[in-house]
Biopython code that builds the backbone (N, CA, C, O; Angstrom):
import numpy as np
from Bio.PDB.StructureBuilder import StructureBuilder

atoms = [
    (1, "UNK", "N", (-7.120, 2.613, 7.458)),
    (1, "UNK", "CA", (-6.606, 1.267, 7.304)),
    (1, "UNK", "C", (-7.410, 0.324, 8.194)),
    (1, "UNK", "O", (-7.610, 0.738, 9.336)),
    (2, "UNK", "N", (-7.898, -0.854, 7.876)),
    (2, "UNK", "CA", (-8.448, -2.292, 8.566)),
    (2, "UNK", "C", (-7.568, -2.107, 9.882)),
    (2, "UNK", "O", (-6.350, -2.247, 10.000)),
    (3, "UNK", "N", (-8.633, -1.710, 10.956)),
    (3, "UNK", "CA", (-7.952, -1.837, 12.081)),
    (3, "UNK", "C", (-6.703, -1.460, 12.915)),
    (3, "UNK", "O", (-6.025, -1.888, 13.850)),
    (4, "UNK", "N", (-6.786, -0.330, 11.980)),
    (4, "UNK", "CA", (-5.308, 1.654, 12.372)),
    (4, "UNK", "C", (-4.082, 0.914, 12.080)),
    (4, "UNK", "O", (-3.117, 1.637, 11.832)),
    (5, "UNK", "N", (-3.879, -0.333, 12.048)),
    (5, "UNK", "CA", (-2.452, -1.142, 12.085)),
    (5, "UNK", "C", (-1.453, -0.567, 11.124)),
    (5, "UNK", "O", (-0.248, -0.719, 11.322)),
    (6, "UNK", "N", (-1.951, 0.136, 10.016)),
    (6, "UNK", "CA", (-1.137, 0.695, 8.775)),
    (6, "UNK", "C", (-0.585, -0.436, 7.966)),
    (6, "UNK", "O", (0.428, -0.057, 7.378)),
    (7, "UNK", "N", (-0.897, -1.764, 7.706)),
    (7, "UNK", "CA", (-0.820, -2.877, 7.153)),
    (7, "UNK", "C", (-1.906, -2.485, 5.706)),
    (7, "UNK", "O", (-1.446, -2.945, 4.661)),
    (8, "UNK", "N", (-2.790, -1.976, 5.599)),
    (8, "UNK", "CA", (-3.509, -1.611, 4.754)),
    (8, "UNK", "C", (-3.968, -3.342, 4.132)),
    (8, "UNK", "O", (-3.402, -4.355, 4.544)),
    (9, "UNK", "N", (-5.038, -3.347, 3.136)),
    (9, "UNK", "CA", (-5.678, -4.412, 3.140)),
    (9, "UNK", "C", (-4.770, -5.398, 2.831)),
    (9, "UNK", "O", (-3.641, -5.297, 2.351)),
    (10, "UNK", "N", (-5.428, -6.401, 3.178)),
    (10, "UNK", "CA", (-4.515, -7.894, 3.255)),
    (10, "UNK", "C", (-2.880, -7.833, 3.539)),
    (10, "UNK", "O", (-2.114, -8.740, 3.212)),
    (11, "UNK", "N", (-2.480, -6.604, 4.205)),
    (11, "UNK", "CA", (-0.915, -6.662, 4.784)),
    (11, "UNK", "C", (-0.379, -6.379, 3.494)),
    (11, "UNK", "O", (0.760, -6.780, 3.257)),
    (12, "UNK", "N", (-0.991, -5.774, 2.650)),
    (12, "UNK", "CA", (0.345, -5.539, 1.589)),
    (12, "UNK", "C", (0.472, -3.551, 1.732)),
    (12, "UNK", "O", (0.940, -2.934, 0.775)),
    (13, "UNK", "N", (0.045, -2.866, 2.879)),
    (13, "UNK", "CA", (0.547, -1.320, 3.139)),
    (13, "UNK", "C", (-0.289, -0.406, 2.530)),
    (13, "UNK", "O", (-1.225, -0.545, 1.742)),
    (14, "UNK", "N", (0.164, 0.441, 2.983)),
    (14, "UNK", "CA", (-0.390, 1.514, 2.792)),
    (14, "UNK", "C", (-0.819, 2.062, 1.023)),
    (14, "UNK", "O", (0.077, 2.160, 0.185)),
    (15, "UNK", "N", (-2.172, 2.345, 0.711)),
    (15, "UNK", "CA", (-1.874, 2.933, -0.433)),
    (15, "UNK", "C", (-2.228, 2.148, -1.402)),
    (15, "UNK", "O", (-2.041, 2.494, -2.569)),
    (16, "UNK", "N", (-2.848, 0.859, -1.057)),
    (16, "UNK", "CA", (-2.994, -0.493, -1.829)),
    (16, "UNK", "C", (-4.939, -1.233, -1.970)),
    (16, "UNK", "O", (-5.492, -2.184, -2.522)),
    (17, "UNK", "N", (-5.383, 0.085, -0.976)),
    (17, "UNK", "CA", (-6.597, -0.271, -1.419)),
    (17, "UNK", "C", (-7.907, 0.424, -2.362)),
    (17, "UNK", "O", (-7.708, 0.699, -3.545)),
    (18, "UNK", "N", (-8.691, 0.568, -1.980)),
    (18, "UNK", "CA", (-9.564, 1.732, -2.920)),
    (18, "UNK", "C", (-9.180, 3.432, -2.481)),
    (18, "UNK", "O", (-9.435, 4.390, -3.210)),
    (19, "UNK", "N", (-8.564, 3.510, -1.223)),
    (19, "UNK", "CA", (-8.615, 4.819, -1.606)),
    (19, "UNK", "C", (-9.951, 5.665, -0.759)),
    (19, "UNK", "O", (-10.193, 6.845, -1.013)),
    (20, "UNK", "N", (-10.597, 5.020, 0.070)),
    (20, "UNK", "CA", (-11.279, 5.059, 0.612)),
    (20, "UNK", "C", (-11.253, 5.769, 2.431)),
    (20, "UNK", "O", (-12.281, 6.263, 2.894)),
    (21, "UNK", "N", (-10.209, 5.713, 3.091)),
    (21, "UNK", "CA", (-9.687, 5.540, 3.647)),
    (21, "UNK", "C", (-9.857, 7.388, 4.195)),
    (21, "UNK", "O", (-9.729, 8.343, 3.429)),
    (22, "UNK", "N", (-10.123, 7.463, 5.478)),
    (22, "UNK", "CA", (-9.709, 9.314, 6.113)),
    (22, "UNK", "C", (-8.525, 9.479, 5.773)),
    (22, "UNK", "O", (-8.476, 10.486, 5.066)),
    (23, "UNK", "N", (-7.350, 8.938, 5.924)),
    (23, "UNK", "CA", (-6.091, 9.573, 5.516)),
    (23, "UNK", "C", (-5.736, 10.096, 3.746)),
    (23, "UNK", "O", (-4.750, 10.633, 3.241)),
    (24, "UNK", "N", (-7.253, 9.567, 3.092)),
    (24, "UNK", "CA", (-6.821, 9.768, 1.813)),
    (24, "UNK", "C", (-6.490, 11.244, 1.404)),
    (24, "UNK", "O", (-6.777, 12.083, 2.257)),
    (25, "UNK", "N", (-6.054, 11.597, 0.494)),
    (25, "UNK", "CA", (-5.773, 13.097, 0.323)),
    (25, "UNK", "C", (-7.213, 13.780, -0.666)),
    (25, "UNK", "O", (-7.554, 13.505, -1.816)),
    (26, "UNK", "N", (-7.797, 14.709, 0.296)),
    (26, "UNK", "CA", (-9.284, 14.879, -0.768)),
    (26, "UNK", "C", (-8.247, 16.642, -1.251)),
    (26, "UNK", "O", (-7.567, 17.489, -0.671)),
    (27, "UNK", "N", (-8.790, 16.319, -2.739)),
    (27, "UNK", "CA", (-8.333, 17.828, -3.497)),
    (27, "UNK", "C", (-9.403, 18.759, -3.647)),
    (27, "UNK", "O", (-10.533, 18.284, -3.753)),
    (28, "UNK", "N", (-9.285, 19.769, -3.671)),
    (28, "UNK", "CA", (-10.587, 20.538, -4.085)),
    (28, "UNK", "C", (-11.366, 20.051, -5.375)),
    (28, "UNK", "O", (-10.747, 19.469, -6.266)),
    (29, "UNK", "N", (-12.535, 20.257, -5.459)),
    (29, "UNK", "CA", (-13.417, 19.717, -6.332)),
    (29, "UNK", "C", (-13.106, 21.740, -7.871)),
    (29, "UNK", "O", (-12.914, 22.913, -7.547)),
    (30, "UNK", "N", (-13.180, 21.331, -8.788)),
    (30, "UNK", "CA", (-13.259, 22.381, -9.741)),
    (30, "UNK", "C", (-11.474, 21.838, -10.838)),
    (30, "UNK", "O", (-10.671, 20.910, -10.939)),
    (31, "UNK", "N", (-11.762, 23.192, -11.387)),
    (31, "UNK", "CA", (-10.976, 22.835, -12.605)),
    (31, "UNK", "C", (-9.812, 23.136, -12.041)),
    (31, "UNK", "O", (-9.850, 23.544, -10.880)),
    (32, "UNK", "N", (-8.275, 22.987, -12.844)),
    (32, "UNK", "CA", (-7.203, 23.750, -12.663)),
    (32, "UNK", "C", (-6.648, 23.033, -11.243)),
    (32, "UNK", "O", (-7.322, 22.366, -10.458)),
    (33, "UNK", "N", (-4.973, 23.425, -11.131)),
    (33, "UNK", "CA", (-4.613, 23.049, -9.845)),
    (33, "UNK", "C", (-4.153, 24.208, -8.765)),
    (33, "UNK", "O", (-3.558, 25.285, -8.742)),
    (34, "UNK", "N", (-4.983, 23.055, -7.672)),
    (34, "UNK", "CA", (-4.795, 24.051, -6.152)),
    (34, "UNK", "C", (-3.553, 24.816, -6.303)),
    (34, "UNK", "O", (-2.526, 24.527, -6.916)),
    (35, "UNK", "N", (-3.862, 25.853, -5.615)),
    (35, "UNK", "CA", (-2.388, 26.266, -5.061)),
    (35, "UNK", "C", (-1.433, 25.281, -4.215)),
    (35, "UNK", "O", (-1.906, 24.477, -3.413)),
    (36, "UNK", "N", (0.076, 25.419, -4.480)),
    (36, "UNK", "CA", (1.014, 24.385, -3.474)),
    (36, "UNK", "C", (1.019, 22.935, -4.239)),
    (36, "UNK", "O", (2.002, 22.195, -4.255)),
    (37, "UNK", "N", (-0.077, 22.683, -4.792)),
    (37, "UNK", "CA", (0.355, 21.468, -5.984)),
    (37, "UNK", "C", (1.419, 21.694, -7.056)),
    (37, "UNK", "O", (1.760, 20.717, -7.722)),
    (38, "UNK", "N", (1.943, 22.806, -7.275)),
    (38, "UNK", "CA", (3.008, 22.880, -8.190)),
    (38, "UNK", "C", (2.762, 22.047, -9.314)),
    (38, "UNK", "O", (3.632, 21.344, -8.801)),
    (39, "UNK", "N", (2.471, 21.504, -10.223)),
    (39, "UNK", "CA", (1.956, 20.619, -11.485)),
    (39, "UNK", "C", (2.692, 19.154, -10.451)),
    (39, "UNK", "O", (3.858, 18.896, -10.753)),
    (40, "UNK", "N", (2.274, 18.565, -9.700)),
    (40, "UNK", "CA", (3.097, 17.361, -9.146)),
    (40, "UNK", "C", (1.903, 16.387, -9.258)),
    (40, "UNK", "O", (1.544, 16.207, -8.094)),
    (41, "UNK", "N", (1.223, 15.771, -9.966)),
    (41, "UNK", "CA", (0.098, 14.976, -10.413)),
    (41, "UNK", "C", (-0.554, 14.912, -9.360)),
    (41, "UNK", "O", (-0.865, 13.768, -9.027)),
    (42, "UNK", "N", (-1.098, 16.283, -8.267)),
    (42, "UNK", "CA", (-2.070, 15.801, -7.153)),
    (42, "UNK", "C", (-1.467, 15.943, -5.756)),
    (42, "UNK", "O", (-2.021, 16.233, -4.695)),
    (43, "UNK", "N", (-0.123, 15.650, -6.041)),
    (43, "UNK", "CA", (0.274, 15.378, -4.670)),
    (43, "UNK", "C", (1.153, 17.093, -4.423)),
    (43, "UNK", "O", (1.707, 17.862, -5.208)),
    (44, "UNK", "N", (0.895, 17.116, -2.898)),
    (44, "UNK", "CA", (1.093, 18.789, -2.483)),
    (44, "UNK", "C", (2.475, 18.909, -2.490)),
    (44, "UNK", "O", (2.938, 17.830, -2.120)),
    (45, "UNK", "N", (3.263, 19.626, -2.709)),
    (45, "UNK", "CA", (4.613, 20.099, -3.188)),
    (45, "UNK", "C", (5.438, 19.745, -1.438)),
    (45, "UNK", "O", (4.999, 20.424, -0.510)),
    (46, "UNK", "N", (6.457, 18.813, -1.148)),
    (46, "UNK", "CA", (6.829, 19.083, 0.071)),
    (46, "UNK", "C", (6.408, 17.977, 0.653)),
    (46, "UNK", "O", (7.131, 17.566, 1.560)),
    (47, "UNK", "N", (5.378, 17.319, 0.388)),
    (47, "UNK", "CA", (5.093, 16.110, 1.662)),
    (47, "UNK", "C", (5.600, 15.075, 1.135)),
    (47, "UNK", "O", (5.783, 14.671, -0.014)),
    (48, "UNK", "N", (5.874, 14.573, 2.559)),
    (48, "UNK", "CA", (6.614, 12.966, 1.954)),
    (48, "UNK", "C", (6.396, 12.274, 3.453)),
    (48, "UNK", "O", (6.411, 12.933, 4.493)),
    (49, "UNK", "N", (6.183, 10.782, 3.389)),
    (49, "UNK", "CA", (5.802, 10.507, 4.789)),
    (49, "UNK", "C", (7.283, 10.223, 5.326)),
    (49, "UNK", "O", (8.288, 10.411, 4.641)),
    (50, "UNK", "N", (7.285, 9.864, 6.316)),
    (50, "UNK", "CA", (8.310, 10.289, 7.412)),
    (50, "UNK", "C", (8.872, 9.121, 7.428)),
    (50, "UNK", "O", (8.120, 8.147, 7.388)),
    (51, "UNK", "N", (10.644, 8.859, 7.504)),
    (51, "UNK", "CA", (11.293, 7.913, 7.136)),
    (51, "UNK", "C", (10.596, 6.575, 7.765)),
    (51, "UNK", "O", (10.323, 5.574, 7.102)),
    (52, "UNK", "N", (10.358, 6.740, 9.168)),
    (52, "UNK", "CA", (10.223, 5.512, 9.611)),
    (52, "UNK", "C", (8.910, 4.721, 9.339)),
    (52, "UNK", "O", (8.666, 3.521, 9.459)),
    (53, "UNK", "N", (7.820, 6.204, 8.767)),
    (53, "UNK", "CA", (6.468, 5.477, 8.667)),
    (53, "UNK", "C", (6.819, 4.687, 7.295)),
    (53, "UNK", "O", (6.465, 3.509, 7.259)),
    (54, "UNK", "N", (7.504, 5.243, 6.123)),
    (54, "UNK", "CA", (8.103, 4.421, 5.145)),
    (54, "UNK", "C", (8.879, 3.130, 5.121)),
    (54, "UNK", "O", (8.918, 2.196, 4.321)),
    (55, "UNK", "N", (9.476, 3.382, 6.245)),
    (55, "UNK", "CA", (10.067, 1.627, 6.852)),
    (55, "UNK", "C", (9.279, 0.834, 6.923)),
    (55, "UNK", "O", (9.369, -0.192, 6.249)),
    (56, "UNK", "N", (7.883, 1.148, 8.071)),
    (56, "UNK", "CA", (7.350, 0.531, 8.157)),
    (56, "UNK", "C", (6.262, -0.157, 7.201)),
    (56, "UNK", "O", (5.764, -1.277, 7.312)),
    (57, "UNK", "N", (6.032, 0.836, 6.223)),
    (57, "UNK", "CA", (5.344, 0.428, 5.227)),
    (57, "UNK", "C", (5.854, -0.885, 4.439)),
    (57, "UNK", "O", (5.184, -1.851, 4.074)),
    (58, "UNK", "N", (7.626, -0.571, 4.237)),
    (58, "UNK", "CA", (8.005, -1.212, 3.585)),
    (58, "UNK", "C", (8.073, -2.610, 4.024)),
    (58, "UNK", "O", (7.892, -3.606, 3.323)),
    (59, "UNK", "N", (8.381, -2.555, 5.388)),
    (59, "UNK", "CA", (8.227, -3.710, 6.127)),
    (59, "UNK", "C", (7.146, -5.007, 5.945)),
    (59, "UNK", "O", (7.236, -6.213, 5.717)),
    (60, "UNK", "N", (5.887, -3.851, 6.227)),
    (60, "UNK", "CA", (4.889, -4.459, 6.016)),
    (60, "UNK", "C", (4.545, -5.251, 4.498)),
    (60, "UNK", "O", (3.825, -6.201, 4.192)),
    (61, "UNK", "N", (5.308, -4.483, 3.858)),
    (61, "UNK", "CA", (5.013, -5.286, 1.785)),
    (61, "UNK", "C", (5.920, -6.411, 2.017)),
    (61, "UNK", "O", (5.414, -7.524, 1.870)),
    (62, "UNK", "N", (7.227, -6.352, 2.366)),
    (62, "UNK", "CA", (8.279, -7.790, 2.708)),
    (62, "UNK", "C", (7.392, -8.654, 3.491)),
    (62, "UNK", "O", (7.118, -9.627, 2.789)),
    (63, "UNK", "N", (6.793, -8.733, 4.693)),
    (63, "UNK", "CA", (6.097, -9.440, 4.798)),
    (63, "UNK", "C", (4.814, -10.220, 4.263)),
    (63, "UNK", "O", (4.489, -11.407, 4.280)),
    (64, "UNK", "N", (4.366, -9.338, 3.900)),
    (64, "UNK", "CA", (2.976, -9.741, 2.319)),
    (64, "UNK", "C", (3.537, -10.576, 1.220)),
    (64, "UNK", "O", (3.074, -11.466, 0.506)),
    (65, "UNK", "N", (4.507, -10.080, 1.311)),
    (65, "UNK", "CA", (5.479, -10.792, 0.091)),
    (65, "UNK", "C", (6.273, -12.327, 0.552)),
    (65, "UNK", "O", (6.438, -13.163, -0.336)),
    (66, "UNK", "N", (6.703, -12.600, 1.854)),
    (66, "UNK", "CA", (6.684, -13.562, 1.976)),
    (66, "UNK", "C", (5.938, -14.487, 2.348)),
    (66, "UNK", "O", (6.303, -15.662, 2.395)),
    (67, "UNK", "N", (4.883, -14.108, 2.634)),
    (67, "UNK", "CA", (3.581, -15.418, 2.888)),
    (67, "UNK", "C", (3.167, -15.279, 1.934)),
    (67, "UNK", "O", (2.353, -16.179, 1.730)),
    (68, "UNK", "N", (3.296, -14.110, 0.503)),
    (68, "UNK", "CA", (2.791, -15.150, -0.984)),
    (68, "UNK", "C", (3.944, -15.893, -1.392)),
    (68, "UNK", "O", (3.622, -16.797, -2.163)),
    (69, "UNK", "N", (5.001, -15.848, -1.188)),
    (69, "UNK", "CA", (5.805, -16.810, -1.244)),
    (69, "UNK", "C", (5.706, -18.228, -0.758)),
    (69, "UNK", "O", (5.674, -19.200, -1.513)),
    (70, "UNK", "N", (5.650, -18.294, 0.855)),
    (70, "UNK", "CA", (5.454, -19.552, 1.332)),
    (70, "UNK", "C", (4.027, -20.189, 0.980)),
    (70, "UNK", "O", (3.820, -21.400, 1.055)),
    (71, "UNK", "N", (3.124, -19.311, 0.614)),
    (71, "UNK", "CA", (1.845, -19.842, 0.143)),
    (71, "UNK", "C", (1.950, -20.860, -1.381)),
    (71, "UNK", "O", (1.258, -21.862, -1.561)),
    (72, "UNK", "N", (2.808, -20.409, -2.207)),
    (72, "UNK", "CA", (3.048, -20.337, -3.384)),
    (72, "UNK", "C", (3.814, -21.621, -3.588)),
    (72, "UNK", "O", (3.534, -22.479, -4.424)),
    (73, "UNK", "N", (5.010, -21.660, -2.558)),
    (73, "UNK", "CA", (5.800, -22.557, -2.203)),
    (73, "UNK", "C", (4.808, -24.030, -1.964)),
    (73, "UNK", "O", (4.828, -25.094, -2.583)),
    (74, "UNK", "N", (4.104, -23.652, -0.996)),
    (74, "UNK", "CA", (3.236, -24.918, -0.249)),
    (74, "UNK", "C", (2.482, -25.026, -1.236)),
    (74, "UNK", "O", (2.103, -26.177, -1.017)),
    (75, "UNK", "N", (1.698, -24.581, -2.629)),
    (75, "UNK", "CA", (1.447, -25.062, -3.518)),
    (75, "UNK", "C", (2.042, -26.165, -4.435)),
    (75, "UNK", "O", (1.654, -27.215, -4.947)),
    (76, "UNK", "N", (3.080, -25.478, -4.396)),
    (76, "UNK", "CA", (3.586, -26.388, -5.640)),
    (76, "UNK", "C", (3.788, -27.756, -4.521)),
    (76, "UNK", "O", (3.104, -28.754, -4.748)),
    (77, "UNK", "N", (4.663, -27.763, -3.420)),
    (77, "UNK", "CA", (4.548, -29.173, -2.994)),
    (77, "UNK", "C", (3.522, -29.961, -3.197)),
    (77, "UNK", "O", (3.599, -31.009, -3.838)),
    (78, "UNK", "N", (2.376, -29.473, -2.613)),
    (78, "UNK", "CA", (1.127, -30.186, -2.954)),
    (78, "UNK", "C", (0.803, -30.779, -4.094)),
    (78, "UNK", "O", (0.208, -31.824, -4.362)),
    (79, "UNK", "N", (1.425, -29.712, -4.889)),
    (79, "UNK", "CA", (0.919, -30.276, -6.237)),
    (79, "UNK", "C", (1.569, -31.425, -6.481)),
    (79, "UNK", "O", (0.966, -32.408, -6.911)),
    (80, "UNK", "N", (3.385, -31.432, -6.137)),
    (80, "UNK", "CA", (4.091, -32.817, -6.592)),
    (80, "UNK", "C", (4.045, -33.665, -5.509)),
    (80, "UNK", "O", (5.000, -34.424, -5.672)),
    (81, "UNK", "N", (3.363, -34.019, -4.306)),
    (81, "UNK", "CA", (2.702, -34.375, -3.913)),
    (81, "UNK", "C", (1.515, -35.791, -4.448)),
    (81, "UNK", "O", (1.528, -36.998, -4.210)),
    (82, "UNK", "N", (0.464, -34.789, -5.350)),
    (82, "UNK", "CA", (-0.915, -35.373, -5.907)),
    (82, "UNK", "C", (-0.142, -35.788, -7.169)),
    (82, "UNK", "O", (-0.825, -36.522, -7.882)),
    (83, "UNK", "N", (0.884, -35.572, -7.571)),
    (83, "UNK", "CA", (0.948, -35.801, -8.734)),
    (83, "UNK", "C", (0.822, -35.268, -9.770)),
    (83, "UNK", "O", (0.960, -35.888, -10.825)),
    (84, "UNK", "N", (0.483, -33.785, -9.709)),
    (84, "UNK", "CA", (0.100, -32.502, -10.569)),
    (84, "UNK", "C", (1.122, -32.036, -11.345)),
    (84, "UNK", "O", (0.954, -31.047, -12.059)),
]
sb = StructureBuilder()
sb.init_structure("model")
sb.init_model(0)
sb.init_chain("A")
sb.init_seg("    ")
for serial, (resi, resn, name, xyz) in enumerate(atoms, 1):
    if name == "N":
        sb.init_residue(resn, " ", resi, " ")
    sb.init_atom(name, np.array(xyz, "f"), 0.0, 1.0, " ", f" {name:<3s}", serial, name[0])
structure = sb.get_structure()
């Protein structure tokens, strides 16, 4: 993540950018699925991130989400404003 913060790009969390990232999950390269994948599209049978890192994730999208709000907001004033 941009700077370990776990905000992931532009503050909208974890999981939201290319994928690029060391924490990404690398699978073995070849056909067929790993062992412990159980048919679960990739993801290993059993993991799940940990309540609070999920809080915080979530946290972090409510906030992303309200500065496109107030951004969005301060648009339209502007606009009736100019007259738009």
């Amino acid at each position: 993540m941009p700077r370990g913060n776990g905000t992931g790009p532009l503050g909208r969390g974890p999981m939201t950018g290319r994928g690029m990232g060391y924490c990404v999950l690398k699978l073995p390269e070849g056909g067929g699925t790993p062992h412990g994948y159980a048919g679960t599209a990739g993801w290993p049978v059993g993991t799940r991130a940990p309540a609070a890192e999920e809080i915080g994730a979530i946290r972090g999208m409510i906030d992303s989400l309200a500065r496109q709000l107030e951004d969005l907001q301060a648009r339209i004033r502007g606009l009736k404003r100019t007259g738009g």
